[in-house]
Structures are given as structure tokens and as C-alpha cells.
PDB file of N, H, CA, C and O in Angstrom:
ATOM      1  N   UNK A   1       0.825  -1.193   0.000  1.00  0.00           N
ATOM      2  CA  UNK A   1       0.000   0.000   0.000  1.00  0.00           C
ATOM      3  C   UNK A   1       0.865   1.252   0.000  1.00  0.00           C
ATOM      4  O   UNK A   1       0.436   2.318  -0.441  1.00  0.00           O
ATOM      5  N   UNK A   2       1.818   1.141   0.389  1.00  0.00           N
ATOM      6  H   UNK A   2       2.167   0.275   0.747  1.00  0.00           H
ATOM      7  CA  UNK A   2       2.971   2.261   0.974  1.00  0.00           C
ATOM      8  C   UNK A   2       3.630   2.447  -0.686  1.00  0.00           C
ATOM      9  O   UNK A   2       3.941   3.619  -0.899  1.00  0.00           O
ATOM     10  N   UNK A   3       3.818   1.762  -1.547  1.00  0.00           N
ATOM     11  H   UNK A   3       3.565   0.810  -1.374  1.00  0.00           H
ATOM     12  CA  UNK A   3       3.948   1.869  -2.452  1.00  0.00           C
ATOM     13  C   UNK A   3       3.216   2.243  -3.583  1.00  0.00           C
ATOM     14  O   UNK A   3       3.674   2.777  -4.593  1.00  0.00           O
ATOM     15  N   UNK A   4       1.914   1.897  -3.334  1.00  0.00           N
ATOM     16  H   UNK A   4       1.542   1.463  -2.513  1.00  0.00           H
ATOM     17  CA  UNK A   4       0.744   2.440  -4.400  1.00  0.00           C
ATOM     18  C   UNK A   4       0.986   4.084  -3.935  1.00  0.00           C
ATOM     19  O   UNK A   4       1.192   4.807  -4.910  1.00  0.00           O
ATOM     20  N   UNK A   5       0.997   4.923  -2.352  1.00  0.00           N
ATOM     21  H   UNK A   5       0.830   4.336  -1.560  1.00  0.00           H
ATOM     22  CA  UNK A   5       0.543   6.054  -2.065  1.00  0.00           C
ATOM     23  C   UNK A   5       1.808   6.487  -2.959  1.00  0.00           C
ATOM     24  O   UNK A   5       1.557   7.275  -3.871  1.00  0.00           O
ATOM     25  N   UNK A   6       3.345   5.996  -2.777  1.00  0.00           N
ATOM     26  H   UNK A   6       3.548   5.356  -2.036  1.00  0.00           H
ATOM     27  CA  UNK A   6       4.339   6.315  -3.049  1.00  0.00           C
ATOM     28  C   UNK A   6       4.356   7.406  -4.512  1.00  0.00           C
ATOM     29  O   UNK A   6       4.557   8.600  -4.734  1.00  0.00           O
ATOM     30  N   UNK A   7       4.011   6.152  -5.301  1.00  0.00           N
ATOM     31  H   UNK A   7       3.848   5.182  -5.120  1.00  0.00           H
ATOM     32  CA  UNK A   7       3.554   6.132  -6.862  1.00  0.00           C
ATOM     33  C   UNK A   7       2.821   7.656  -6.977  1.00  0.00           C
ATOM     34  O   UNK A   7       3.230   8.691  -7.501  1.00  0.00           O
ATOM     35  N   UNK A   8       1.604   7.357  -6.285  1.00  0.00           N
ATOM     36  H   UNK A   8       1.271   6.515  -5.860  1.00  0.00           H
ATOM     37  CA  UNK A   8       0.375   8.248  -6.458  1.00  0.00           C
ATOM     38  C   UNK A   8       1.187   9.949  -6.319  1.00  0.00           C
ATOM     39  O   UNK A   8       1.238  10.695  -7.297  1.00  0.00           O
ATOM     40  N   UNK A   9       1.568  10.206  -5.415  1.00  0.00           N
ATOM     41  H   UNK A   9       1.526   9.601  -4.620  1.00  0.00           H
ATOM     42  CA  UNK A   9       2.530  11.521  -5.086  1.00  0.00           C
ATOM     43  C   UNK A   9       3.743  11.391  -5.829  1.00  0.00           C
ATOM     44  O   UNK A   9       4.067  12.528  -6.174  1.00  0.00           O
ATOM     45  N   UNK A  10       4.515  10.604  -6.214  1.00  0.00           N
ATOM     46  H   UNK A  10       4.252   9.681  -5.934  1.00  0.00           H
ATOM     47  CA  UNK A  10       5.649  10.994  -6.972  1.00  0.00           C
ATOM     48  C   UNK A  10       5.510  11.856  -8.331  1.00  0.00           C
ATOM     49  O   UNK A  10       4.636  11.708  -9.184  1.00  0.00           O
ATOM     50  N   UNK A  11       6.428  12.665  -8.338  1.00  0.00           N
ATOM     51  H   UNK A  11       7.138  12.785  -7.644  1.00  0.00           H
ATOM     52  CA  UNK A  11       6.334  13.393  -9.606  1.00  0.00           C
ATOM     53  C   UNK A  11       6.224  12.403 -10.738  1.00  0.00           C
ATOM     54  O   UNK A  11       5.178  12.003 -11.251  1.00  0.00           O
ATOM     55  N   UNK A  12       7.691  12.005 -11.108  1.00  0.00           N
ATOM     56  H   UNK A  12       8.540  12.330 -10.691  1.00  0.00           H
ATOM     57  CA  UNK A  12       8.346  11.201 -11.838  1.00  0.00           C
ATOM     58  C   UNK A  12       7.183  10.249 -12.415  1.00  0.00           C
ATOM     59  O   UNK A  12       6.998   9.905 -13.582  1.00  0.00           O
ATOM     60  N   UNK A  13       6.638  10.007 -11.549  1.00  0.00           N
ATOM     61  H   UNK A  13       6.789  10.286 -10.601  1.00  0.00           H
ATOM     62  CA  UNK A  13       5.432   8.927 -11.929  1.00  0.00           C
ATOM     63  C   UNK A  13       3.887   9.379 -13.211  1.00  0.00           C
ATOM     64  O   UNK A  13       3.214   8.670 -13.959  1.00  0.00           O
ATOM     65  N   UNK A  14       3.879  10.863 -12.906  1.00  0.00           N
ATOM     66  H   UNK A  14       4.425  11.438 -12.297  1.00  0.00           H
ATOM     67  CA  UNK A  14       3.097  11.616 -13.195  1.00  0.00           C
ATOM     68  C   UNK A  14       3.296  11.476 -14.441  1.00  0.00           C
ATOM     69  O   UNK A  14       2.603  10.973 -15.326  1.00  0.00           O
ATOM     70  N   UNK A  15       4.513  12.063 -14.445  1.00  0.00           N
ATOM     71  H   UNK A  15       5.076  12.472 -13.727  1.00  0.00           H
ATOM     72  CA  UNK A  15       5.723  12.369 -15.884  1.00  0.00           C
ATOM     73  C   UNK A  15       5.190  11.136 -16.368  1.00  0.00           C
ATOM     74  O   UNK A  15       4.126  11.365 -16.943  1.00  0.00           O
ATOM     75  N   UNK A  16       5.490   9.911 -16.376  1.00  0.00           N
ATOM     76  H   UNK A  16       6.355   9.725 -15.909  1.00  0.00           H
ATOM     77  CA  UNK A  16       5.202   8.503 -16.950  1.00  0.00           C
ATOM     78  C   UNK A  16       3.459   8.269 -17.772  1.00  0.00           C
ATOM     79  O   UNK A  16       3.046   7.738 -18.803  1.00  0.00           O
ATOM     80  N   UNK A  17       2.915   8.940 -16.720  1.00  0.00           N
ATOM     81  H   UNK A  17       3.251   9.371 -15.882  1.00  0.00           H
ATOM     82  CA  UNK A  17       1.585   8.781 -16.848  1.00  0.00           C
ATOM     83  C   UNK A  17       1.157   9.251 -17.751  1.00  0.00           C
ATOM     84  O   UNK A  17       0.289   8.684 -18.414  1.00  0.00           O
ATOM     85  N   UNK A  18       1.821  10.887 -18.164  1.00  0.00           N
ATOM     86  H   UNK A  18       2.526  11.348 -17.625  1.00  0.00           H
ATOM     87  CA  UNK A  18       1.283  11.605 -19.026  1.00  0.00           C
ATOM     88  C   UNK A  18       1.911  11.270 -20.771  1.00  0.00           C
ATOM     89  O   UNK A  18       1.300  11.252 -21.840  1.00  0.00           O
ATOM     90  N   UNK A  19       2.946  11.104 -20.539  1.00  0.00           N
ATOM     91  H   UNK A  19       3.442  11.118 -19.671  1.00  0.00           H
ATOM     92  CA  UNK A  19       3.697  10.287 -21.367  1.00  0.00           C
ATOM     93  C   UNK A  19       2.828   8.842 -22.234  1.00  0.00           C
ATOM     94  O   UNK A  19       2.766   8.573 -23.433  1.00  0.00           O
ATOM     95  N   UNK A  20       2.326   8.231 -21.183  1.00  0.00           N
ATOM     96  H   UNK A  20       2.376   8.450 -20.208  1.00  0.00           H
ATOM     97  CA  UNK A  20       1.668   7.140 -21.691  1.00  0.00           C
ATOM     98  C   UNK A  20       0.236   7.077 -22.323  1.00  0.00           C
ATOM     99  O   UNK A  20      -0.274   6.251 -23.079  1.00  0.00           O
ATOM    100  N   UNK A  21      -0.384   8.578 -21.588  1.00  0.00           N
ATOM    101  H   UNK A  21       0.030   9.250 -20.974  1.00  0.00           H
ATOM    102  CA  UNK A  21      -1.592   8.906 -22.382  1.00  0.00           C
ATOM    103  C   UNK A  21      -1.116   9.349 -23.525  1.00  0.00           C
ATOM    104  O   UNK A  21      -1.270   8.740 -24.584  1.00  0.00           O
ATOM    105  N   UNK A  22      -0.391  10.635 -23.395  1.00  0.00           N
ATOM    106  H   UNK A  22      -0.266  11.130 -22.535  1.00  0.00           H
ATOM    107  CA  UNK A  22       0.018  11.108 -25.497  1.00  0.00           C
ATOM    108  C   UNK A  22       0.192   9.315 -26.154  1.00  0.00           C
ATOM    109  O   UNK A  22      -0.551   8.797 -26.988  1.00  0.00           O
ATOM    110  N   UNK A  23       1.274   8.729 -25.539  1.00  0.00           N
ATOM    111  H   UNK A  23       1.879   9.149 -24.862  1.00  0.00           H
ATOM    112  CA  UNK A  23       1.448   7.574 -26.623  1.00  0.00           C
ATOM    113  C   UNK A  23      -0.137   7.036 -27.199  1.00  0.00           C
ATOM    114  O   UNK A  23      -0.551   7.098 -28.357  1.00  0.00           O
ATOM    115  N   UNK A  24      -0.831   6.512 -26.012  1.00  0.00           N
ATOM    116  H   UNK A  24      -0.495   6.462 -25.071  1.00  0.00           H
ATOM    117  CA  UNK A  24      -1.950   6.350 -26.290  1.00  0.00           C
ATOM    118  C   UNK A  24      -2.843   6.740 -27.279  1.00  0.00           C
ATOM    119  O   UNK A  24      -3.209   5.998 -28.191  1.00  0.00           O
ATOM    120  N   UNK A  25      -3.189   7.848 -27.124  1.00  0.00           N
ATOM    121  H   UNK A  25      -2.892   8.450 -26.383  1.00  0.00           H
ATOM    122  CA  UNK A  25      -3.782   9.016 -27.958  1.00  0.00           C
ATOM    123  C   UNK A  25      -3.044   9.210 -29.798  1.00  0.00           C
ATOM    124  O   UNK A  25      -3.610   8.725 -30.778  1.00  0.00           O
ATOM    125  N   UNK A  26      -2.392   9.606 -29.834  1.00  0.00           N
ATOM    126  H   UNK A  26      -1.932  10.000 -29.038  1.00  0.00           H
ATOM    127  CA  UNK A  26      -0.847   9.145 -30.837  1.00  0.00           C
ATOM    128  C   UNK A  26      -1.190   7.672 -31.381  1.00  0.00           C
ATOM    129  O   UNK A  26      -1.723   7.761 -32.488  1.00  0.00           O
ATOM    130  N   UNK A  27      -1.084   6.672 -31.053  1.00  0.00           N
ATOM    131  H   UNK A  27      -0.652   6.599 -30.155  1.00  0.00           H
ATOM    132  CA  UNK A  27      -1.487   5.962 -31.488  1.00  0.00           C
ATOM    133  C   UNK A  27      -3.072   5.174 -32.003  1.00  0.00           C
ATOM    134  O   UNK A  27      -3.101   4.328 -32.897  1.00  0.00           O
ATOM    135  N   UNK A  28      -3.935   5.500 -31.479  1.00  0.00           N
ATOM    136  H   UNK A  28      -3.912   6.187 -30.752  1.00  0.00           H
ATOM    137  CA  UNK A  28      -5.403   5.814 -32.018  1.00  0.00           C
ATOM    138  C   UNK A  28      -5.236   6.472 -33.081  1.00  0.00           C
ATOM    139  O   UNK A  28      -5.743   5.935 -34.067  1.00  0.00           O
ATOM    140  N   UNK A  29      -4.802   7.276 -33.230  1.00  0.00           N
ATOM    141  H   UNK A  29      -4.391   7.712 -32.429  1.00  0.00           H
ATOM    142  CA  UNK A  29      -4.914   8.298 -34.264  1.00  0.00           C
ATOM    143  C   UNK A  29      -3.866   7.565 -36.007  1.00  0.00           C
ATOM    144  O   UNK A  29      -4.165   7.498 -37.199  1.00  0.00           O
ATOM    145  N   UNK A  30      -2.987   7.285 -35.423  1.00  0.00           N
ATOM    146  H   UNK A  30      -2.744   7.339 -34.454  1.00  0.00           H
ATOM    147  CA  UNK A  30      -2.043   6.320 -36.410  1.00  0.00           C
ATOM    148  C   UNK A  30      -2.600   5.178 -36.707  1.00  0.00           C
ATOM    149  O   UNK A  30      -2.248   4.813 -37.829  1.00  0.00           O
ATOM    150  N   UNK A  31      -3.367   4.401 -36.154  1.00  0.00           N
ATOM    151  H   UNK A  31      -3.652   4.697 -35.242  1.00  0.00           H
ATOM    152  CA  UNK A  31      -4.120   3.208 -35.996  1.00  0.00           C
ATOM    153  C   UNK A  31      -5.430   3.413 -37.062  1.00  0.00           C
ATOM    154  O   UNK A  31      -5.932   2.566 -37.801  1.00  0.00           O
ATOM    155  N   UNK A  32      -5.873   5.108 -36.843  1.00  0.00           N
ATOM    156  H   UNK A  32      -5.465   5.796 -36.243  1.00  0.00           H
ATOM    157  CA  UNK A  32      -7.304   5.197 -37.738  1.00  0.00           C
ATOM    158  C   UNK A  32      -6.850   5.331 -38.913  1.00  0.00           C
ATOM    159  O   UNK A  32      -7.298   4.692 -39.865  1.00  0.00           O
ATOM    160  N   UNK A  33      -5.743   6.321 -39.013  1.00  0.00           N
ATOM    161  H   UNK A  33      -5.379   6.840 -38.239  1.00  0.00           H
ATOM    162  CA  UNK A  33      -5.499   6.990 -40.316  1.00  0.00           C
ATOM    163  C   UNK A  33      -5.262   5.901 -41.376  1.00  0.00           C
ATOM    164  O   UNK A  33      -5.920   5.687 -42.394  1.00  0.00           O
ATOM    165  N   UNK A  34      -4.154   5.248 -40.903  1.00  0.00           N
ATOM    166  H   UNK A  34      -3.620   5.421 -40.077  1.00  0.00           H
ATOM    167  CA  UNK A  34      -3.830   3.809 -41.495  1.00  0.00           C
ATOM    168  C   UNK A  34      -4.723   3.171 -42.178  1.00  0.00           C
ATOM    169  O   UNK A  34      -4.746   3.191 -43.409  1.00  0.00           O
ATOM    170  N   UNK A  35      -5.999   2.196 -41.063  1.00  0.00           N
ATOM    171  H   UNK A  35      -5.980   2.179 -40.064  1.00  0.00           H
ATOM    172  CA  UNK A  35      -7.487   2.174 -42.087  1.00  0.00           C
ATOM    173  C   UNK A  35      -7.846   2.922 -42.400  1.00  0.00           C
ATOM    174  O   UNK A  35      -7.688   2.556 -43.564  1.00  0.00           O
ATOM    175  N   UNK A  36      -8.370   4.021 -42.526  1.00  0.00           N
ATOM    176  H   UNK A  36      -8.499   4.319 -41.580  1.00  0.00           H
ATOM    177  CA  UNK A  36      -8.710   4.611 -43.710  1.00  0.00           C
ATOM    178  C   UNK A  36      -7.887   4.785 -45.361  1.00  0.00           C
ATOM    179  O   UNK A  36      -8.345   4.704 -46.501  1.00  0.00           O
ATOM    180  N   UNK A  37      -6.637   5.028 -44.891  1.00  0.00           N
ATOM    181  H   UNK A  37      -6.265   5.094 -43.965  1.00  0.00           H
ATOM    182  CA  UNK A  37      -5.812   4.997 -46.126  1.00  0.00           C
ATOM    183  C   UNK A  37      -5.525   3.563 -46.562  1.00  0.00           C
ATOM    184  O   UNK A  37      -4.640   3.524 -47.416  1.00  0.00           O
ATOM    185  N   UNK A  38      -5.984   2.464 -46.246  1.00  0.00           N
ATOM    186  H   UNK A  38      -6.703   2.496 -45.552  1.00  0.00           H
ATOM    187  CA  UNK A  38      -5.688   1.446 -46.298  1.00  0.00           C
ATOM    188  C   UNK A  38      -6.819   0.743 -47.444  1.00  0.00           C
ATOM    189  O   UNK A  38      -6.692  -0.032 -48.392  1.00  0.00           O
ATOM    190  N   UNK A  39      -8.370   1.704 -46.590  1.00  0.00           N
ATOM    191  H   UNK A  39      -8.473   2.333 -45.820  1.00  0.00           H
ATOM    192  CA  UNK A  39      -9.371   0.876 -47.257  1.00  0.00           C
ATOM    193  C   UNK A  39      -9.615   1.818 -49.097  1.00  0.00           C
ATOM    194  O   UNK A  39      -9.969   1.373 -50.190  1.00  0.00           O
ATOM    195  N   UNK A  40      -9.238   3.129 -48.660  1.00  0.00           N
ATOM    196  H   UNK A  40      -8.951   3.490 -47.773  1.00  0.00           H
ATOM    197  CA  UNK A  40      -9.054   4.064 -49.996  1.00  0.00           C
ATOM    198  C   UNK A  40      -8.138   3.336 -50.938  1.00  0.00           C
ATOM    199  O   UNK A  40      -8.349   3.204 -52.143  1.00  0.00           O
ATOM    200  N   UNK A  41      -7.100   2.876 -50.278  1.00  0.00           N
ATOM    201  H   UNK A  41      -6.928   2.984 -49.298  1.00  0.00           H
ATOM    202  CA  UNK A  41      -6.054   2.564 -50.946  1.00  0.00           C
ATOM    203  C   UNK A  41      -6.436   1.284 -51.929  1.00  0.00           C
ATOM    204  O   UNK A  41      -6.275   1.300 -53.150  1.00  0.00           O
ATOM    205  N   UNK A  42      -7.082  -0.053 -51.014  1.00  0.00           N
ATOM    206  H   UNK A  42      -7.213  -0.065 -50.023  1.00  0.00           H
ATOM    207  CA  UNK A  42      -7.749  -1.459 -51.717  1.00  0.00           C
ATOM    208  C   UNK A  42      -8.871  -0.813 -52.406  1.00  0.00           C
ATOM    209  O   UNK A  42      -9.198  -1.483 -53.385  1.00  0.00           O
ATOM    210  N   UNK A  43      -9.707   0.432 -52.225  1.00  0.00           N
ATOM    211  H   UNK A  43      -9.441   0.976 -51.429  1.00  0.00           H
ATOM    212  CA  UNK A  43     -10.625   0.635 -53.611  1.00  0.00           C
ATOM    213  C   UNK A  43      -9.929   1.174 -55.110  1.00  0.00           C
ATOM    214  O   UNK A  43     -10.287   0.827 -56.236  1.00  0.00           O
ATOM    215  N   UNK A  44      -9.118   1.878 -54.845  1.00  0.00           N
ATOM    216  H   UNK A  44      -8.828   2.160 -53.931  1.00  0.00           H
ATOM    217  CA  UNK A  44      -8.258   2.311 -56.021  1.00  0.00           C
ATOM    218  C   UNK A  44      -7.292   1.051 -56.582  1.00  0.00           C
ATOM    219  O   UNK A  44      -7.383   0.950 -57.805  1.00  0.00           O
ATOM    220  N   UNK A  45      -6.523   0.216 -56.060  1.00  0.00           N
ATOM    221  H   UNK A  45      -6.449   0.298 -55.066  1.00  0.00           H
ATOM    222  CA  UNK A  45      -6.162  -0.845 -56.712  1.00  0.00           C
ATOM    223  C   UNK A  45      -7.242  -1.700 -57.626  1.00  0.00           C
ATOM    224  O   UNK A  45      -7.026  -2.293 -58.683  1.00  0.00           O
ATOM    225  N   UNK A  46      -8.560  -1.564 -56.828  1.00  0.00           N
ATOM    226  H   UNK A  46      -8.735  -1.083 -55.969  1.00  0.00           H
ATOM    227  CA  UNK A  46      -9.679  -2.543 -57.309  1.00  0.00           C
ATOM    228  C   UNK A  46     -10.331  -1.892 -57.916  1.00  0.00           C
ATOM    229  O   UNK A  46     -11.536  -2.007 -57.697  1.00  0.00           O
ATOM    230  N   UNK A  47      -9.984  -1.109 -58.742  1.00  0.00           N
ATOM    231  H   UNK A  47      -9.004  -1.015 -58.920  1.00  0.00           H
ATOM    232  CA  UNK A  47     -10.554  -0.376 -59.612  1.00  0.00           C
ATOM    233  C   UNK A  47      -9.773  -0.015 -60.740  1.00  0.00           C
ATOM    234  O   UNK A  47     -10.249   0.281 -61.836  1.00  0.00           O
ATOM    235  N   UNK A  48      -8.284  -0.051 -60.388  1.00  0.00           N
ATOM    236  H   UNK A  48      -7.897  -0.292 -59.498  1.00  0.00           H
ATOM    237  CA  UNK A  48      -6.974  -0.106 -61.390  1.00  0.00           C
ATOM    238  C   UNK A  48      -7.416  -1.971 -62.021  1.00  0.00           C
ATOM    239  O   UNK A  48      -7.344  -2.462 -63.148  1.00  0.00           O
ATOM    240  N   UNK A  49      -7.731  -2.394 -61.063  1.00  0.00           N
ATOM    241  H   UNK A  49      -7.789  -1.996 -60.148  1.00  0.00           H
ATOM    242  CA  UNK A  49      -7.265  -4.188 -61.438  1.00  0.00           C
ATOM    243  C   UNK A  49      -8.482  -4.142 -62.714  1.00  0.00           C
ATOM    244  O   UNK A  49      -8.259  -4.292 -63.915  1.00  0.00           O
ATOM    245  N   UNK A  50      -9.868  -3.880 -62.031  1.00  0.00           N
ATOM    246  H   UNK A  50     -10.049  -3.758 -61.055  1.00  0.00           H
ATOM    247  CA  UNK A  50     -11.273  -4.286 -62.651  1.00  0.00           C
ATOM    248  C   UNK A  50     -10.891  -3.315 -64.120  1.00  0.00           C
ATOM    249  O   UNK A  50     -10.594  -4.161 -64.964  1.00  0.00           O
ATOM    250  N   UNK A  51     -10.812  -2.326 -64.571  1.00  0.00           N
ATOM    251  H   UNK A  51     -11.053  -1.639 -63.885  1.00  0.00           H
ATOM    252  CA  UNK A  51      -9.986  -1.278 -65.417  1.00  0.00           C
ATOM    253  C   UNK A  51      -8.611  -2.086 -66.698  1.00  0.00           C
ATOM    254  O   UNK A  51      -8.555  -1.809 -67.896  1.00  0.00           O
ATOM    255  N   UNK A  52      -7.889  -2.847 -66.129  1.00  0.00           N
ATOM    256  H   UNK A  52      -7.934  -3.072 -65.155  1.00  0.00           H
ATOM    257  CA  UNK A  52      -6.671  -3.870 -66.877  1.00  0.00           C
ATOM    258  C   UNK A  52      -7.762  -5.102 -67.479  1.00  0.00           C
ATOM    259  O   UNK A  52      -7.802  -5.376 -68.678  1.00  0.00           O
ATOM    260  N   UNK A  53      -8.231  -5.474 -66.921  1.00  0.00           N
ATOM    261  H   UNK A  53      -8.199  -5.252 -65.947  1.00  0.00           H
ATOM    262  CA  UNK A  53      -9.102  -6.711 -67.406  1.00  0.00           C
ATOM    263  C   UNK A  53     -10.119  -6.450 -68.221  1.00  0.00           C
ATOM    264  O   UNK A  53     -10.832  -7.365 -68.632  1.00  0.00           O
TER     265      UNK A  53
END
């Protein structure tokens, strides 16, 4: 328990915390963009492919 309060009041810890939300956040965002450019991306191939044939 002396260690959870420890945590809870340490700066350093804070620092970590906040750190780990941006990553968080940062990554949602890299995670969406990705599908979306991903699924744009498989309609334009499939439309280059259907287009050759």
C-alpha cells in the first residue's frame, strides 16, 4: 500500500503517466489513419485491377 501512495505523489510517476496517455492518444490516431488509407487505398487498386481486365 505504501507503495501504491508512493507512486500516487511521486512526480516522476506523473511524468510517466502523461507520457503514456500522449502515446496512447498518438497511437489511435495512427491506428485510424492507417485504415482509412488502407481501405481508400484497396478501392483504387480494385478499380486499377477491374480497369486492366
Amino acid at each position: 500500500m505504501t507503495k501504491l501512495r508512493k507512486l500516487w505523489t511521486e512526480q516522476r510517476g506523473q511524468d510517466i503517466a502523461e507520457y503514456a496517455v500522449m502515446l496512447a492518444v498518438i497511437l489511435v490516431i495512427v491506428v485510424g489513419a492507417i485504415r482509412l488509407v488502407g481501405s481508400n487505398a484497396n478501392n483504387v487498386f480494385s478499380a486499377a485491377a477491374s480497369s486492366i481486365q
